[in-house]
C-alpha positions in Angstrom: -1.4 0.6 -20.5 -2.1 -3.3 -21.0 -2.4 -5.1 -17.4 1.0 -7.3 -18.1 3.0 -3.8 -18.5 1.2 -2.5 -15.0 2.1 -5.8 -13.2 5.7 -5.5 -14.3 5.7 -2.1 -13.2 3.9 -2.7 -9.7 6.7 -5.6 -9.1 9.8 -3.4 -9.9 8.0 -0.7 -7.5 7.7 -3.1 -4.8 11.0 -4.2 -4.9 12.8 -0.9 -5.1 10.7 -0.6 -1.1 12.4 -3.9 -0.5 15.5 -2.8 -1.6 15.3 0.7 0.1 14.4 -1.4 3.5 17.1 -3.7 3.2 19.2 -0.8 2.8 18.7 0.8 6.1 21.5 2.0 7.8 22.4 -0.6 11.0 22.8 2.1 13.0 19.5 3.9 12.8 16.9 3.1 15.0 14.1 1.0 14.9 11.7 3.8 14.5 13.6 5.3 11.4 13.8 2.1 9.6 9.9 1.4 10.4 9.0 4.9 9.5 11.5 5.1 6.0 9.6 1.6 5.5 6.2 3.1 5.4 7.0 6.3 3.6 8.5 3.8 0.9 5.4 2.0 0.7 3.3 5.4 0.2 5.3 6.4 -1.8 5.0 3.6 -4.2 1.3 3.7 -3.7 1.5 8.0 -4.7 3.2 6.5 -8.2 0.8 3.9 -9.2 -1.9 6.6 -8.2 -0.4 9.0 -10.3 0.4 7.1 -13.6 -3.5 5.5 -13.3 -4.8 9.4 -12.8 -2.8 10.2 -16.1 -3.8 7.2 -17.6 -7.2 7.4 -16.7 -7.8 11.4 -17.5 -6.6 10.1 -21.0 -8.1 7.3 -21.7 -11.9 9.1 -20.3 -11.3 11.4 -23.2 -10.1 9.7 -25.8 -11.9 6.3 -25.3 -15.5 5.1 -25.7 -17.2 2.1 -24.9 -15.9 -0.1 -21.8 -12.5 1.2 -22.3 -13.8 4.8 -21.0 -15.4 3.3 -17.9 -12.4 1.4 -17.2 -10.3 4.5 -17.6 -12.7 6.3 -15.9 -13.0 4.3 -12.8 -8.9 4.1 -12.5 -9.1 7.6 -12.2 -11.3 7.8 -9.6 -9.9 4.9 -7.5 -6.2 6.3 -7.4 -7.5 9.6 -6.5 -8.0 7.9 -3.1 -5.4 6.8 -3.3 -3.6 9.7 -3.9 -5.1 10.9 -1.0 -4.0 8.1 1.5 -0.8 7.9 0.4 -0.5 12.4 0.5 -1.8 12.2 4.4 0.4 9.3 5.7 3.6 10.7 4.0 2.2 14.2 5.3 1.8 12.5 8.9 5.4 10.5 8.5 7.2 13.4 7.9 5.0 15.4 10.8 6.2 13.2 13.3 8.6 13.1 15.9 10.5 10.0 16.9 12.5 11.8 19.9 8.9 12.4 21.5 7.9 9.2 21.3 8.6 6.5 23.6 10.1 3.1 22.7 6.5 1.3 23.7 4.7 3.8 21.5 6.9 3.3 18.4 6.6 -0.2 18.8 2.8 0.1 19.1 2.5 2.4 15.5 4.7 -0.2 13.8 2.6 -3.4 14.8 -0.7 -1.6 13.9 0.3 -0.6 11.0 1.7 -4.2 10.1 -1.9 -5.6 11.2 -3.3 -2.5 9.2 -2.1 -4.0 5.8 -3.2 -7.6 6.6 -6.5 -6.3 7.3 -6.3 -4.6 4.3 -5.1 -7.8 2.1 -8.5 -9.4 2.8 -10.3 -6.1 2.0 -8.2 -6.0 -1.4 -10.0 -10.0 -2.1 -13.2 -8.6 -1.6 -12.7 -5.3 -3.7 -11.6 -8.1 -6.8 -14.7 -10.1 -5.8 -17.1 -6.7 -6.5 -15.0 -6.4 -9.9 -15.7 -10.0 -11.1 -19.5 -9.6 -9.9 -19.8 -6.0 -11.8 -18.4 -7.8 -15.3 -20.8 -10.8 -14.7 -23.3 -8.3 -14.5 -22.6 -6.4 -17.1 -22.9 -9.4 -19.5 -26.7 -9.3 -19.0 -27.3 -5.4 -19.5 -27.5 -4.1 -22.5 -28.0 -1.0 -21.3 -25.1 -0.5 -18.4 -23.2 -3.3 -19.9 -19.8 -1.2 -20.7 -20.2 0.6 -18.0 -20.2 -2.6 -15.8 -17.6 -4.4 -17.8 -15.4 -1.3 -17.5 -15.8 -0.4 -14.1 -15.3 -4.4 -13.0 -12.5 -4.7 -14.8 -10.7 -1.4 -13.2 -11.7 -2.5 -9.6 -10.2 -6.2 -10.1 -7.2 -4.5 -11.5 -7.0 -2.2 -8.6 -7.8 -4.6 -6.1 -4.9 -7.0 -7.7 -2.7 -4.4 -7.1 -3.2 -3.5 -3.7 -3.5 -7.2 -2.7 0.1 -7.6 -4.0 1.0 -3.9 -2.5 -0.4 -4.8 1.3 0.9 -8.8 1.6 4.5 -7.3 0.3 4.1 -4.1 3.1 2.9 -6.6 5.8 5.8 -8.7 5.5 8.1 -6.0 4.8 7.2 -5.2 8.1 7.3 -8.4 9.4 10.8 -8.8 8.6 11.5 -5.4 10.8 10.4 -6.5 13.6 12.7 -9.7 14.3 15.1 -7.0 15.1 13.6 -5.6 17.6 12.3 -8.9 19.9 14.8 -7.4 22.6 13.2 -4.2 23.1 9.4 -6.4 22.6 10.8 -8.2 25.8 12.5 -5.3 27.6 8.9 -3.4 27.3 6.7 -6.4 28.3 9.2 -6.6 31.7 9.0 -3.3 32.0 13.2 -2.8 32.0 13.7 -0.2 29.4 15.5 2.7 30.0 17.0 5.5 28.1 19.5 3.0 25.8 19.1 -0.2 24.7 21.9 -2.4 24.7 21.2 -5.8 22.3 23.5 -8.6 23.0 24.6 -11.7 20.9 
């Protein structure tokens, strides 16, 4: 699959989460609409690990030369991701809103918002390794597809993930607006069994 068909598809993915969040119910809580938010985002990141396993297994076999190691190094990548995506879905659907207090929900949501900015700048550095492997791989004859193949797969990956955290992060961001009444009623300590938002 040519990188302009995977872009198309990574932006139609994102905004069916946008579209899902937007979606939300008014009267569910802020906890549901955090939590459906995230297991949107996973997963999103379970289908772009799954077509790039597919892709990859296919194109290991079939391929040679710095095609293979591009295919090659997709299907390693997106089996962690895969994995990541499997244990917070896993975890989502483990927990229990009615156990957890308001402070405690709003603590998961904001580290998880920070999570994927941390992770944006991660994503620039994984793209940076990519470009260095390809420049390296111009100089080796002897690893030079291998290099090429697996640069271009992490700079593909990383792309994709850069564009998959910044849209998470401020998916999140717009969730929490929502909620600056129950951020002030936790800081003053007010919060009681209902929360009561007026206009």
């Amino acid at each position: 699959m040519k990188a302009e068909k995977r872009i198309v598809i990574t932006v139609l993915m994102l905004t069916t989460v946008v579209m899902v969040v937007e979606a939300q119910d008014s009267s569910r809580t802020f906890g549901e609409v955090s939590l459906a938010a995230n297991n949107a985002g996973m997963y999103v990141l379970g289908g772009w690990a799954l077509a790039n396993m597919a892709a990859g297994a296919y194109g290991w076999a079939a391929l040679e030369g710095e095609k293979k190691y591009f295919s090659q190094m997709n299907l390693f990548w997106n089996v962690v991701n895969l994995s990541i995506a499997g244990f917070a879905l896993y975890s989502n659907y483990s927990a229990d809103l009615l156990s957890l207090g308001d402070g405690e929900i709003m603590t998961k949501h904001l580290k998880t918002e920070r999570l994927f900015l941390i992770n944006s700048g991660l994503d620039v550095a994984y793209m940076g390794a990519g470009i260095l492997m390809r420049h390296l791989g111009t100089g080796s004859e002897r690893r030079g597809d291998l290099l090429k193949g697996y640069g271009n797969a992490v700079i593909l990956q990383g792309g994709f993930l850069l564009v998959f955290d910044i849209v998470m992060y401020f998916i999140f961001r717009d969730i929490r607006p929502a909620s600056i009444e129950l951020t002030s009623a936790l800081q003053q300590g007010t919060l009681h069994a209902g929360i009561r938002i007026a206009f």
